[in-house]
DSSP file (Angstrom, degrees, kcal/mol; ACC not computed):
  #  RESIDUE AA STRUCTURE BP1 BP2  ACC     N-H-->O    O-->H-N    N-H-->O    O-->H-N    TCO  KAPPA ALPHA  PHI   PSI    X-CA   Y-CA   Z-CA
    1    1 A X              0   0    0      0, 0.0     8,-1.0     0, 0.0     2,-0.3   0.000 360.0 360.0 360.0 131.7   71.3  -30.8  242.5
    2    2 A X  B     -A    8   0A   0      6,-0.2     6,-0.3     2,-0.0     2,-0.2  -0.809 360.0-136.2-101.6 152.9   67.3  -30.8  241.9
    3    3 A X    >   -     0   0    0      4,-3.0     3,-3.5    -2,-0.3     0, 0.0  -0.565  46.6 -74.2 -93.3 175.4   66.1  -27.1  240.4
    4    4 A X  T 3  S+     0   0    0      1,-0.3     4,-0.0    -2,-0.2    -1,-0.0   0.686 130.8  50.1 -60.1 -18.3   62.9  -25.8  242.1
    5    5 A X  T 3  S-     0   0    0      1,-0.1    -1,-0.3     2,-0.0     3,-0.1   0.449 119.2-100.6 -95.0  20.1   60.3  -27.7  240.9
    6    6 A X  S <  S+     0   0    0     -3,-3.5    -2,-0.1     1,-0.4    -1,-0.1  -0.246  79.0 128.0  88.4 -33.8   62.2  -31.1  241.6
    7    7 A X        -     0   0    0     -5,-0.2    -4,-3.0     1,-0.1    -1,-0.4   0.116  67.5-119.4 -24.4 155.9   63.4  -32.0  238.1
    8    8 A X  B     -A    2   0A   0     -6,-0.3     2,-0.6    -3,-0.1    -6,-0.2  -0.821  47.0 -92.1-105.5 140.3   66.9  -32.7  238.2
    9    9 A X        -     0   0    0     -8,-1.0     3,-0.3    -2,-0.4    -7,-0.0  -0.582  46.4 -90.2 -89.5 128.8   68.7  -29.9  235.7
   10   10 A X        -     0   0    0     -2,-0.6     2,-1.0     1,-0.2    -1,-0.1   0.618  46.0-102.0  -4.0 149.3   69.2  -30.6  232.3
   11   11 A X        -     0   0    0      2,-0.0    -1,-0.2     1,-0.0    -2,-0.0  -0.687  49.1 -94.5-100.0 132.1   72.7  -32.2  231.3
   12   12 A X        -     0   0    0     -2,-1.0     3,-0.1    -3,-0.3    -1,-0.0   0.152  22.4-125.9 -25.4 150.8   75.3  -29.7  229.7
   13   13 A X  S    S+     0   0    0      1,-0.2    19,-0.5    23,-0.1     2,-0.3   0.942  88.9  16.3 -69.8 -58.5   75.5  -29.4  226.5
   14   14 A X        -     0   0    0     17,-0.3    17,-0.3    45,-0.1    -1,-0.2  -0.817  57.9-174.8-112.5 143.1   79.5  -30.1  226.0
   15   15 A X  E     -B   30   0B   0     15,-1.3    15,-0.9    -2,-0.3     2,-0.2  -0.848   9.8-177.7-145.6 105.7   81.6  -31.7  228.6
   16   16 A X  E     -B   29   0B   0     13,-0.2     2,-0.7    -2,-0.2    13,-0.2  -0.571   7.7-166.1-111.1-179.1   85.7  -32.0  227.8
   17   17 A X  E     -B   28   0B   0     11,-1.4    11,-1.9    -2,-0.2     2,-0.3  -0.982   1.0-161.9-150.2 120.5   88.0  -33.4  229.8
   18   18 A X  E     +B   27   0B   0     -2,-0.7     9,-0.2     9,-0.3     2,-0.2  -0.993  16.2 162.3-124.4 138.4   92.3  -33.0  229.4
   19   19 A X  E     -B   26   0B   0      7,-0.7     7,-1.3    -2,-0.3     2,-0.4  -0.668  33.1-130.2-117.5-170.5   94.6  -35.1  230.8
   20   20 A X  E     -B   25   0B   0     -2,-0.2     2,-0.4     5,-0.2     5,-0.2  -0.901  17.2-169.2-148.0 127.5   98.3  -35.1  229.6
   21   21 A X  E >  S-B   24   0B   0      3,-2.2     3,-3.4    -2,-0.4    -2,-0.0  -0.907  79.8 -23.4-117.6 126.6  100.0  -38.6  228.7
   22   22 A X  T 3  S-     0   0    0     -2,-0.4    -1,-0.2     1,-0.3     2,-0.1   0.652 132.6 -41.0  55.6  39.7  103.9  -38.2  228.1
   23   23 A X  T 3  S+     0   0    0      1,-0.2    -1,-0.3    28,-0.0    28,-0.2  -0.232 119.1 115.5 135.7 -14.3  103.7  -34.1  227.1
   24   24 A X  E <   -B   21   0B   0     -3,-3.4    -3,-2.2    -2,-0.1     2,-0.4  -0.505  66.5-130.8 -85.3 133.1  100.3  -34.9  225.0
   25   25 A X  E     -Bc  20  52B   0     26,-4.9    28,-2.5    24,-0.3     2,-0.3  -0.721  11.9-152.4-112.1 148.0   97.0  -33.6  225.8
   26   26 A X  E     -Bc  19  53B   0     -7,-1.3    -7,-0.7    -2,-0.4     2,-0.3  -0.618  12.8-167.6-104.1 133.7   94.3  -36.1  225.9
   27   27 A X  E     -Bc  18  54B   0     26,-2.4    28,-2.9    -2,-0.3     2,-0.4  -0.856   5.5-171.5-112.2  80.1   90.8  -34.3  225.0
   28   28 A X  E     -Bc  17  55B   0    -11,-1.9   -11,-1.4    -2,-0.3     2,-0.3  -0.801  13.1-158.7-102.7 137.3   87.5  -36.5  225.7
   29   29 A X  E     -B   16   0B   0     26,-1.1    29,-0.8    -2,-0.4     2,-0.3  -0.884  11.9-177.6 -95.8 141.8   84.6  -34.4  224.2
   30   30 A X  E     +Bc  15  58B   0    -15,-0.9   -15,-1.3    -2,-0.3     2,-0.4  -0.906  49.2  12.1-150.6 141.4   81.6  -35.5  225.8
   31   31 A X  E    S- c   0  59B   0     27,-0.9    29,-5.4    -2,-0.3    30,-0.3  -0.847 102.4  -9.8  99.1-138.6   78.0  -33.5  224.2
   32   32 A X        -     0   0    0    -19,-0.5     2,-0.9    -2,-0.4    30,-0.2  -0.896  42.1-153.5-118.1  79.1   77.3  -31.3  221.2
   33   33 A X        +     0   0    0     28,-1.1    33,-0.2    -2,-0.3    34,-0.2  -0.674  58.9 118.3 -71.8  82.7   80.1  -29.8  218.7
   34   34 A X  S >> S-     0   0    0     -2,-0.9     3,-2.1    28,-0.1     4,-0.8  -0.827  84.1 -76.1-141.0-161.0   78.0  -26.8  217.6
   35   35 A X  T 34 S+     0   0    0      1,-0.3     4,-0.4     2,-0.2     3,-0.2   0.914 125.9  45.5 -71.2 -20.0   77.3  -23.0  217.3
   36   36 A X  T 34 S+     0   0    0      1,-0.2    -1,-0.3     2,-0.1     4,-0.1   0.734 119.2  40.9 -88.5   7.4   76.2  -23.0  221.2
   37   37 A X  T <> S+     0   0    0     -3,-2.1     4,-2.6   -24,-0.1     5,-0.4   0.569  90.2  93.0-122.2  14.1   78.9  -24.9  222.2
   38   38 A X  H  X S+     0   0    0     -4,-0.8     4,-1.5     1,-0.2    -2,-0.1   0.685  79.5  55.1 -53.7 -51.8   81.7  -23.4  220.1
   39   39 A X  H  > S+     0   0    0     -4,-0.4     4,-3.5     2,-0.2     5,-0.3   0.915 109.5  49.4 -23.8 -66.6   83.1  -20.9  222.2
   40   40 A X  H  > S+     0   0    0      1,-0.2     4,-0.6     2,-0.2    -2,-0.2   0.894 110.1  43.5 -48.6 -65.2   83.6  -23.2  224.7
   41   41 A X  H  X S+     0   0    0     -4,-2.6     4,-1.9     2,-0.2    -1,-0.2   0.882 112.7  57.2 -58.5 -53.3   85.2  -25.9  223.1
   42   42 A X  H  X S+     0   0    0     -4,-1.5     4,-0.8    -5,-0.4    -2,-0.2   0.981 106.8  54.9 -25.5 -62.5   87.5  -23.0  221.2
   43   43 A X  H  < S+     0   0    0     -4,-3.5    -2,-0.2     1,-0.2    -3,-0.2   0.695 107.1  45.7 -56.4 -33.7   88.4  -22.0  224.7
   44   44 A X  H  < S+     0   0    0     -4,-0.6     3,-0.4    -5,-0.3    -1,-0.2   0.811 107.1  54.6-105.1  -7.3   89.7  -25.2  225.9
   45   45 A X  H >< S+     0   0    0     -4,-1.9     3,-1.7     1,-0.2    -2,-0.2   0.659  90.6  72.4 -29.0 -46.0   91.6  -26.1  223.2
   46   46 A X  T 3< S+     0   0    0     -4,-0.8    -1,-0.2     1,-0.3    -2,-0.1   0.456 102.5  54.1 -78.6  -6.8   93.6  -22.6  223.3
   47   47 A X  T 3  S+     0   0    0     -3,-0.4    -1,-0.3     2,-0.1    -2,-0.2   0.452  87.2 101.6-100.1   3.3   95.0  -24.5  226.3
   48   48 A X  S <  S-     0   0    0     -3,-1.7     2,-0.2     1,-0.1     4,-0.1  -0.414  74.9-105.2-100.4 149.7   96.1  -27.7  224.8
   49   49 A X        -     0   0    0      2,-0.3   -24,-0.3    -2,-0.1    -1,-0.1  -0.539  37.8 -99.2 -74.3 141.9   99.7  -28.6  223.9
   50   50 A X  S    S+     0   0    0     -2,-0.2    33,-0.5     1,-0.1     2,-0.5   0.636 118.8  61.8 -50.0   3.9  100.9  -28.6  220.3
   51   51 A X  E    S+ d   0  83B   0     31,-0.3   -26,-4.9   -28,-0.2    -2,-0.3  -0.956  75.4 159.4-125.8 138.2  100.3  -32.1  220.6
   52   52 A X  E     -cd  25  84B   0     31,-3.4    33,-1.3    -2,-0.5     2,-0.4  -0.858  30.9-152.9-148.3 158.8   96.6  -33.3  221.3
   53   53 A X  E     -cd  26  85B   0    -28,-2.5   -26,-2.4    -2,-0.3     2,-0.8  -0.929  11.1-155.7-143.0 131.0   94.6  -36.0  221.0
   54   54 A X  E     -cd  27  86B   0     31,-2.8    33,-2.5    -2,-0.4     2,-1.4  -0.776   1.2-162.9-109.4 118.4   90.9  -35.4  220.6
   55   55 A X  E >   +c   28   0B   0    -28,-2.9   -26,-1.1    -2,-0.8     3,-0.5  -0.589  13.2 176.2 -86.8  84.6   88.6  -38.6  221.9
   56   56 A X  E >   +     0   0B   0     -2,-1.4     3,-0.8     1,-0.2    34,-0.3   0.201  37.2 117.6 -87.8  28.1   85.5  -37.5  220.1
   57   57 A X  E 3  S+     0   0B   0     30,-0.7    -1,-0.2    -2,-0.5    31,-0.1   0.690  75.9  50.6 -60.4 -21.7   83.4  -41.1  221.3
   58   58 A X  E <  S+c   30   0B   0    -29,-0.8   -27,-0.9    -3,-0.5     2,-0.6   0.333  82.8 131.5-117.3  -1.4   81.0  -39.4  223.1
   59   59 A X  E <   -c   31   0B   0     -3,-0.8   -27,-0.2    29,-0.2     3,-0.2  -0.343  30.5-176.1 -17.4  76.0   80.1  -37.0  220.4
   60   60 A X  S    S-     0   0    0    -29,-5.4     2,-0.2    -2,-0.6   -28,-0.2   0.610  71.8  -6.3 -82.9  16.0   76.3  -36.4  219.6
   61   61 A X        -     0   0    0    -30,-0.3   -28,-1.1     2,-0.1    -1,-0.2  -0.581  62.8-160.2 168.2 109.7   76.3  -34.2  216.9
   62   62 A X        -     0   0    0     31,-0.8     2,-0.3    -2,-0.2   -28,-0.1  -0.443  13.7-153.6 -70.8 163.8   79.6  -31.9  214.8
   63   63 A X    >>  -     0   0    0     -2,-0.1     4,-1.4   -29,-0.1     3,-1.2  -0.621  30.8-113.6 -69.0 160.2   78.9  -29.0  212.8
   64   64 A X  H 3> S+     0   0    0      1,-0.4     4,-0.7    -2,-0.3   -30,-0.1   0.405 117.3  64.6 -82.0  12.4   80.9  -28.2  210.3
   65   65 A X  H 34 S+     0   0    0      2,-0.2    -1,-0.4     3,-0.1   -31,-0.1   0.499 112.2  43.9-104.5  -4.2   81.9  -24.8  212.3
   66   66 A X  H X> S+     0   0    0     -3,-1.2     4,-2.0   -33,-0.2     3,-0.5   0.539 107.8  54.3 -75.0 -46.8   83.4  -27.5  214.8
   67   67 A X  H 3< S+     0   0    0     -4,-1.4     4,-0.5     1,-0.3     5,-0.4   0.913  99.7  56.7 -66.0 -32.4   84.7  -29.2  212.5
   68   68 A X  T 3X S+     0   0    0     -4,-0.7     4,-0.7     1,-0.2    -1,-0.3   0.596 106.2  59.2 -78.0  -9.8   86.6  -26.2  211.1
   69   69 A X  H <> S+     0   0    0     -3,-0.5     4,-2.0     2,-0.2    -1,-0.2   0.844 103.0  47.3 -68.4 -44.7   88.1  -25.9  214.8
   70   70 A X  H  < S+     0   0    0     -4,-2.0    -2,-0.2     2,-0.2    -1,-0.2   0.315 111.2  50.2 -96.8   3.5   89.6  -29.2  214.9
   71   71 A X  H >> S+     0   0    0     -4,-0.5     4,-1.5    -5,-0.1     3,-0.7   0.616 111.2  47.3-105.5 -20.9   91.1  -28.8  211.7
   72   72 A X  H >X S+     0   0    0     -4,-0.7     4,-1.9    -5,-0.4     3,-1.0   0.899 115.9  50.1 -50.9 -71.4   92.6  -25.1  212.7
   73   73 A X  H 3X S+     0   0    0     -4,-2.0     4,-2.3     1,-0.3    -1,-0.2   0.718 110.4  47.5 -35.4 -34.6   93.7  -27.0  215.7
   74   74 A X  H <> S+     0   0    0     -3,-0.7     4,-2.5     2,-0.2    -1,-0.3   0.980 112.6  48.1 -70.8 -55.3   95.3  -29.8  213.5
   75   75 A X  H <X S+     0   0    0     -4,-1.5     4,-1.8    -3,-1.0    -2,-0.2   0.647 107.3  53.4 -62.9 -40.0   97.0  -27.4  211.3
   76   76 A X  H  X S+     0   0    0     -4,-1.9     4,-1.4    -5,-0.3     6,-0.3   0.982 111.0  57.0 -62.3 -62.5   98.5  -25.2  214.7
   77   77 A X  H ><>S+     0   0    0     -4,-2.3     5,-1.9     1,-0.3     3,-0.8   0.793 111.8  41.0 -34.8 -54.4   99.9  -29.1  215.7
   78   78 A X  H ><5S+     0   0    0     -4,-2.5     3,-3.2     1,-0.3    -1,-0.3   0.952 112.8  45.2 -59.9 -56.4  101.5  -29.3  212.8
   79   79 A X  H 3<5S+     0   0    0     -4,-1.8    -1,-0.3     1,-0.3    -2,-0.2   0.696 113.0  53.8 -76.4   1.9  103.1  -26.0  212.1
   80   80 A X  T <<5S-     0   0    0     -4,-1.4    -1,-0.3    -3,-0.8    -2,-0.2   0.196 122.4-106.2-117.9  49.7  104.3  -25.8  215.6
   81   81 A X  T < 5S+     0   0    0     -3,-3.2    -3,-0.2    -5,-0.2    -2,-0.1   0.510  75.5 139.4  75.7  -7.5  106.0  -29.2  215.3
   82   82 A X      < -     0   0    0     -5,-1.9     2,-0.5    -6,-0.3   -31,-0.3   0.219  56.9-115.0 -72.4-153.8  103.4  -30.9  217.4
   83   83 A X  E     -d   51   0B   0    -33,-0.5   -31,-3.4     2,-0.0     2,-0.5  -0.922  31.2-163.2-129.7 124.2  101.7  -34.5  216.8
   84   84 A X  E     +d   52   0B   0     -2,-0.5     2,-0.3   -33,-0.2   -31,-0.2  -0.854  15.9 162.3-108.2 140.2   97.6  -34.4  216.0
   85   85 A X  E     -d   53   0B   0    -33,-1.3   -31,-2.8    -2,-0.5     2,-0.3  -0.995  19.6-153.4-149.8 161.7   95.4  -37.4  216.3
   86   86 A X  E     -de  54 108B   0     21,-3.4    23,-2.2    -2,-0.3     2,-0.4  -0.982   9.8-174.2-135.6 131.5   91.1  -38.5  216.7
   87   87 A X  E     + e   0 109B   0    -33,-2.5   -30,-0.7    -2,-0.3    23,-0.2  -0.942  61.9  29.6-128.4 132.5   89.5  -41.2  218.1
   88   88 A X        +     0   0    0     21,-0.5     2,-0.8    -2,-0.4   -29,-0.2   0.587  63.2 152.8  97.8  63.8   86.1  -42.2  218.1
   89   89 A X        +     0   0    0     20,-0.3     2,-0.5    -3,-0.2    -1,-0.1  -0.936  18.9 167.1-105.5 111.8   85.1  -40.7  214.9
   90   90 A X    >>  -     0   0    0     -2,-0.8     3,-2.4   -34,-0.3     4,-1.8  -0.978  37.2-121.6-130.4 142.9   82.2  -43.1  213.9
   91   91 A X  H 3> S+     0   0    0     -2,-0.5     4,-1.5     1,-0.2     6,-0.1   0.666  99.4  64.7 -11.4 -58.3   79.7  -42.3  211.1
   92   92 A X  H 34 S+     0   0    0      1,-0.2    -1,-0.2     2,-0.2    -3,-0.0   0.617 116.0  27.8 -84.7  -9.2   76.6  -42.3  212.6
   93   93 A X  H <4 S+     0   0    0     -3,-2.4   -31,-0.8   -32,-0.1    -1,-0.2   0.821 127.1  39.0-105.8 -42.3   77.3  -39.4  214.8
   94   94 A X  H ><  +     0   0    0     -4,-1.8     3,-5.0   -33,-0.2    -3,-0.2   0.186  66.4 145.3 -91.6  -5.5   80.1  -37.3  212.7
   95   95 A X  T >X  +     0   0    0     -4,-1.5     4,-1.6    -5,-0.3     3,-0.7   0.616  61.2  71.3 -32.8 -19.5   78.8  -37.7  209.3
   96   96 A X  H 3> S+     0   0    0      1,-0.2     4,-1.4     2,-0.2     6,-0.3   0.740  85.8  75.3 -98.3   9.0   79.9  -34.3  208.1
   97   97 A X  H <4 S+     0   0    0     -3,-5.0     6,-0.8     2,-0.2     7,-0.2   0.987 107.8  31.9 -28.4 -65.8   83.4  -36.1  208.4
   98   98 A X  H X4 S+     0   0    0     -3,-0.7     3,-2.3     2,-0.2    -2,-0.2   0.878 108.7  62.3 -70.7 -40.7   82.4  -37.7  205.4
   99   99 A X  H 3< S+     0   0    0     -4,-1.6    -2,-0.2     1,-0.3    -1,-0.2   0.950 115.1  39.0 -84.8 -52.3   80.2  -35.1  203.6
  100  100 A X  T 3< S-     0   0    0     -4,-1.4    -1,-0.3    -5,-0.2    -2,-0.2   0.655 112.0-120.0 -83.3  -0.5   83.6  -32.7  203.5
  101  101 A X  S X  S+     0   0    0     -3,-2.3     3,-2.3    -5,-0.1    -1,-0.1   0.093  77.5 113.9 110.3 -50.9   85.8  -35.4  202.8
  102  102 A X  G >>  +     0   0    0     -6,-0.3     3,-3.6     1,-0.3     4,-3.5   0.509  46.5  85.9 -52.0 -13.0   88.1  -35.3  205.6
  103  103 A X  G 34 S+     0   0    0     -6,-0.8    -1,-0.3     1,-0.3     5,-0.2   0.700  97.8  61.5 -82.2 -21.9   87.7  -38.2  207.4
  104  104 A X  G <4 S+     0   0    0     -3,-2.3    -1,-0.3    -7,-0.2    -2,-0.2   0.364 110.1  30.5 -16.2 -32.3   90.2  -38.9  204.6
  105  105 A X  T <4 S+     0   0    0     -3,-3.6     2,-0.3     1,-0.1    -2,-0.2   0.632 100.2  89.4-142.9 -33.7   92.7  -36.8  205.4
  106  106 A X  S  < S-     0   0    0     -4,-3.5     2,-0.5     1,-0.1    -1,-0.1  -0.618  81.0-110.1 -63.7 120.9   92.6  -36.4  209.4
  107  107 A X        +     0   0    0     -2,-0.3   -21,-3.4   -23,-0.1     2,-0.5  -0.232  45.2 172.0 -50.1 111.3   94.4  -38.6  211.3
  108  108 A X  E     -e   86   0B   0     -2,-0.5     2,-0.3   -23,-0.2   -21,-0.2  -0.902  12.5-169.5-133.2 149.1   91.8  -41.0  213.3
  109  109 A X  E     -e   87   0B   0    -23,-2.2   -21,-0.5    -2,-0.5   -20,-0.3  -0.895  26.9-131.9-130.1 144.4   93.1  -44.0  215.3
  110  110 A X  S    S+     0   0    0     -2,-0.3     2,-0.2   -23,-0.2    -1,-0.1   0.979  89.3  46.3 -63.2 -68.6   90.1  -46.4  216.5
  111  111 A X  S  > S-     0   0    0      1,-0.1     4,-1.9   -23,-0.1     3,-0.1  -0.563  77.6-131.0 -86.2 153.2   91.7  -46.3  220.1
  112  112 A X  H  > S+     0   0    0     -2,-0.2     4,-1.2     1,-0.2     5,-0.2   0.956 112.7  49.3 -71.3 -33.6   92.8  -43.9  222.2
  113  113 A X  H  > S+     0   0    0      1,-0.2     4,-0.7     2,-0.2    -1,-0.2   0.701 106.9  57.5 -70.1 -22.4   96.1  -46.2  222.8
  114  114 A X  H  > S+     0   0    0      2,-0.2     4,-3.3     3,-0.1    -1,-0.2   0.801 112.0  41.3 -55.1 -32.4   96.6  -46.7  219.1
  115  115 A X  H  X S+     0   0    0     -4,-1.9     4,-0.7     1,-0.2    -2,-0.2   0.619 111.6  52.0 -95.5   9.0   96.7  -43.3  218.8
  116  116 A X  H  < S+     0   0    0     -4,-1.2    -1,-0.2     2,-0.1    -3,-0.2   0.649 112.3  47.5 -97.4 -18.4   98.7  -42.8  221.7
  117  117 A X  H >< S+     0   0    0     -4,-0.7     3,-1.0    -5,-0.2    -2,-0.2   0.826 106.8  55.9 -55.4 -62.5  101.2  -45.4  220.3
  118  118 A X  H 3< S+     0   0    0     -4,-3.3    -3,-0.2     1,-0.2    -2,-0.1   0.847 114.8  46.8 -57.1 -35.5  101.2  -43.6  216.4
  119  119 A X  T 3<        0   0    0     -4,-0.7    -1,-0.2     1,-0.2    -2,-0.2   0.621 360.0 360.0 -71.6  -6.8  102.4  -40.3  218.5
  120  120 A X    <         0   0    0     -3,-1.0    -1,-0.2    -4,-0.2    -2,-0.1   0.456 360.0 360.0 -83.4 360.0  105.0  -41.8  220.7
C-alpha cells in the first residue's frame, strides 16, 4: 500500500505473532517494547496460555515498563501452574535486562527449540 504522496507507509511500530506448540503459546515480538506500544503488547498477552514462550529476537528497543510486563506475565505462568520461557534476549538490544538484574533470574533459552525442549 503507497500513502498519497507515493511513500510507502511507515513500518508498525510492534508486530507479535502466536502460534501454539503442544498447549504453549509461542510469542515472536517483532518492533519496539515501549510506552506507545504497551497497550498493545499488554493486550495480546491477556490471550496467551499459562504457558508462553516469548521470542524477543526481533526486538529493537525494551523499556523497563515492558519489561515489567513480561515479568507480571512470568509470575501469572507460574502461579497458575504454567511453564515461562525467552529467547532471543541479546545485549545489545535489551540492555535494561542487565541494568535491573534480571536477565539473571528469567528464564532465557538461546533457541526457540531449546526452550521448547526445557518446557516439554
Amino acid at each position: 500500500m503507497m500513502m498519497p504522496d507515493g511513500q510507502a507507509p511507515p513500518p508498525a511500530a510492534l508486530r507479535l505473532t502466536s502460534s501454539s506448540v503442544d498447549g504453549i503459546t509461542v510469542t515472536a515480538v517483532d518492533g519496539l517494547l515501549d510506552a506507545t506500544t504497551r497497550e498493545q503488547f499488554a493486550d495480546h498477552l491477556s490471550h496467551a496460555s499459562p504457558s508462553l514462550i516469548l521470542d524477543l529476537g526481533e526486538v529493537t528497543f525494551m523499556d523497563s515498563r515492558a519489561l515489567g510486563l513480561i515479568v507480571h506475565h512470568w509470575k501469572a505462568s507460574c502461579a497458575a501452574g504454567g511453564k515461562f520461557a525467552l529467547v532471543g534476549v541479546e545485549y545489545s538490544r535489551l540492555q535494561v535486562m542487565w541494568i535491573t538484574g534480571l536477565v539473571q533470574i528469567l528464564p532465557l533459552y538461546g533457541t526457540l527449540d531449546e526452550a521448547l525442549a526445557s518446557l516439554a
